[in-house]
N, C-alpha and C positions, 0 to 999 in steps of 0.2 A: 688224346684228341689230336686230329691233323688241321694245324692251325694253318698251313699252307694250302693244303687242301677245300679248307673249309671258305678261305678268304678269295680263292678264285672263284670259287661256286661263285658265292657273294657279288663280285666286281660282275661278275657275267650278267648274272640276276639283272644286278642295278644299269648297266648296257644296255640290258636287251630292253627294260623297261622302258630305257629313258628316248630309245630308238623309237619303240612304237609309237611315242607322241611328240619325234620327232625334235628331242630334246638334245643337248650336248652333256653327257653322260658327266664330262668336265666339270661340269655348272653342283656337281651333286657331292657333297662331303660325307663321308664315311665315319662315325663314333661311334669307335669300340666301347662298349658298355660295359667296364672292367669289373664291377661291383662283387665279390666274392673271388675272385680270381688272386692268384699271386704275382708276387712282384716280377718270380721268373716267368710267367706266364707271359705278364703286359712286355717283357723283357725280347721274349721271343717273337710277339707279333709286332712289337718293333723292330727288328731286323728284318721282318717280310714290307718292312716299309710302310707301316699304320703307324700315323703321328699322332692323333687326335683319341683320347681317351675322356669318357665318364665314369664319375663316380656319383653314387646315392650317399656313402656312410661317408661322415666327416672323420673319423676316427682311422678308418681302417685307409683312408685315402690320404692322411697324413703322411701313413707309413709307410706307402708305395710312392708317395712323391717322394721322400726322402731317400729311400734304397736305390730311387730312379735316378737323382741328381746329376748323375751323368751324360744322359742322354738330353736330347732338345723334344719334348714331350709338347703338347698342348694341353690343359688340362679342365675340365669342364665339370660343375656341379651341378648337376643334378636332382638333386633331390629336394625334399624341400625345406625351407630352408627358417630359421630359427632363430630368433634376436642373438640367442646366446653363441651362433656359430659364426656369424657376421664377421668379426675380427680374423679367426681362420681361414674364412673362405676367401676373405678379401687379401690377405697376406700370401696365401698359395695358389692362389687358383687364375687361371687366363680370362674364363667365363664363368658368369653364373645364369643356368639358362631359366631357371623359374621364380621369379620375383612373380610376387603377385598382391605385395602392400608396397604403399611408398615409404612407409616407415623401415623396410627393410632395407631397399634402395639407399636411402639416405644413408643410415647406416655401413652400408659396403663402400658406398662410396667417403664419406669422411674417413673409413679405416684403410682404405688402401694406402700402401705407403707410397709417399712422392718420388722416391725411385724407381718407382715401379710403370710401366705403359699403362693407363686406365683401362677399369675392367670391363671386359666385354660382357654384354647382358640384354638375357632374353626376358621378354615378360612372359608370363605362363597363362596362358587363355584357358580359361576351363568351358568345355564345349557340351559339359553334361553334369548333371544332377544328381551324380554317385555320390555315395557316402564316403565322404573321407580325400576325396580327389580335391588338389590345390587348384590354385588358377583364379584368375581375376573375371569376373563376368567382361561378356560381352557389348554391356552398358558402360562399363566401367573403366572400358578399357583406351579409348585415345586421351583422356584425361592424367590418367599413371603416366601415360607414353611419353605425354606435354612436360608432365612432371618428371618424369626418371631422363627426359632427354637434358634436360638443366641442370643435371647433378657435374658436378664438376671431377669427379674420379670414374666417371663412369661412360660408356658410350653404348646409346642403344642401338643393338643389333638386329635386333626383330623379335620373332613370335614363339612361341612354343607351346603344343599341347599333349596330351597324352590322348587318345580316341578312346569311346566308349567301348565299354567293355564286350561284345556282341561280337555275335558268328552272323552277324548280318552285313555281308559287302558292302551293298548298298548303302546300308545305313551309314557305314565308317566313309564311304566316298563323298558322302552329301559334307559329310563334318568335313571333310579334307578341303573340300571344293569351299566351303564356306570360311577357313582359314586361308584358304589362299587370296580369298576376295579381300578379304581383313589386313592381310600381308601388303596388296599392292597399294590397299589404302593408306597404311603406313606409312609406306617407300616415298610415295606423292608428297606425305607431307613432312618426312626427316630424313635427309639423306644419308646419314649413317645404316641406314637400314640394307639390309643385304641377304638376312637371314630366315628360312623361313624350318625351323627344326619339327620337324613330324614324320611317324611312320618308324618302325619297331618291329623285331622279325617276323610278328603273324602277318604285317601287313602294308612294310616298306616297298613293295613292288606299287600297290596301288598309290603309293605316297606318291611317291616321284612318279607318276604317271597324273597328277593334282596340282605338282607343281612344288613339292618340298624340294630344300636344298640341302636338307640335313635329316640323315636317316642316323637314329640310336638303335644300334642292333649289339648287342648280345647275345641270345642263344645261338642266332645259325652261324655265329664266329667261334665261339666256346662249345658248344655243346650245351646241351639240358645239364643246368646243374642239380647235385641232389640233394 
């Protein structure tokens, strides 16, 4: 793979995007989605200058935070997320971007350790009715927000969702446009808020053209893995 190659594509992409609706490209953070990748890998597109890293596997993310230790990483959970993994996540990790019970919340946060800066943390908005897709409805959701912003280990950052699964543009734009509305509603009412994480290689162009500030890409940084 040309990891150089692939991450200017990328930075252009997310420019030209951010151009056409007039946005400051600046405003738009980049997470490499390291999830099956190795350590020399995240290694290398650390030196082309990507600081901000996801991970989905608790396991396999341990072991790239550790062989990475040298480096000033940022490092971001992802996936979803599990009473039993609470202590880990909360012990290694910068953010966790998909809380979507308070009981988990609670949890990350009494287990971070006092040395540590409190953890940054996205709630996980579920925008659709798929089987198996995490996420806190969107009834549900400034009440967690009230609540996860009270936790004492923890600071709410913003929003986060995964888009429905569809080759339908439109359809994914309407979701994007409706989390963006969600987002400012937030901001309004907890200033911690700053973060709005959506949009994913099929279709972080439209993201940041909606208003995300955080695109999780993967393949078009990596390659198709197999």
């Amino acid at each position: 793979m040309d990891l150089e190659t692939n991450k200017e594509s990328l930075d252009q992409r997310v420019n030209t995007a951010a151009k056409r609706v007039n946005r400051d490209p600046g405003e738009i953070c980049l997470l490499a989605v390291s999830k099956r990748q190795t350590a020399e890998t995240v290694r290398s597109l650390a030196v082309l200058g990507q600081q901000s890293f996801g991970e989905n596997y608790l396991q396999e993310a341990l072991e790239k935070i550790n062989q990475l230790a040298d480096l000033a990483l940022e490092w971001h959970f992802i996936g979803q997320i599990q009473r039993n993994k609470t202590a880990a996540i909360a012990e290694n990790f910068d953010w966790a971007q998909s809380i979507d019970r308070l009981l988990i919340a609670e949890r990350l946060s009494a287990q971070r350790p006092a040395k540590m800066d409190k953890l940054n943390v996205c709630i996980q908005v579920r925008m659709s009715e798929e089987y198996g897709k995490g996420g806190v409805s969107i009834d549900e959701l400034l009440s967690l927000a009230n609540a996860v912003s009270s936790l004492s280990g923890l600071v709410l950052r913003g929003l986060m969702t995964i888009p429905e699964n569809t080759r339908d543009t439109e359809k994914q734009r309407q979701s994007f446009r409706r989390m963006y509305g969600l987002f400012n509603k937030m901001r309004s009412q907890h200033a911690s808020v700053d973060t709005l994480s959506m949009g994913m290689s099929g279709n972080f162009e439209a993201a940041v053209e909606e208003g995300s500030t955080m695109i999780r890409v993967g393949t078009a940084l990596f390659g198709s893995r197999n």
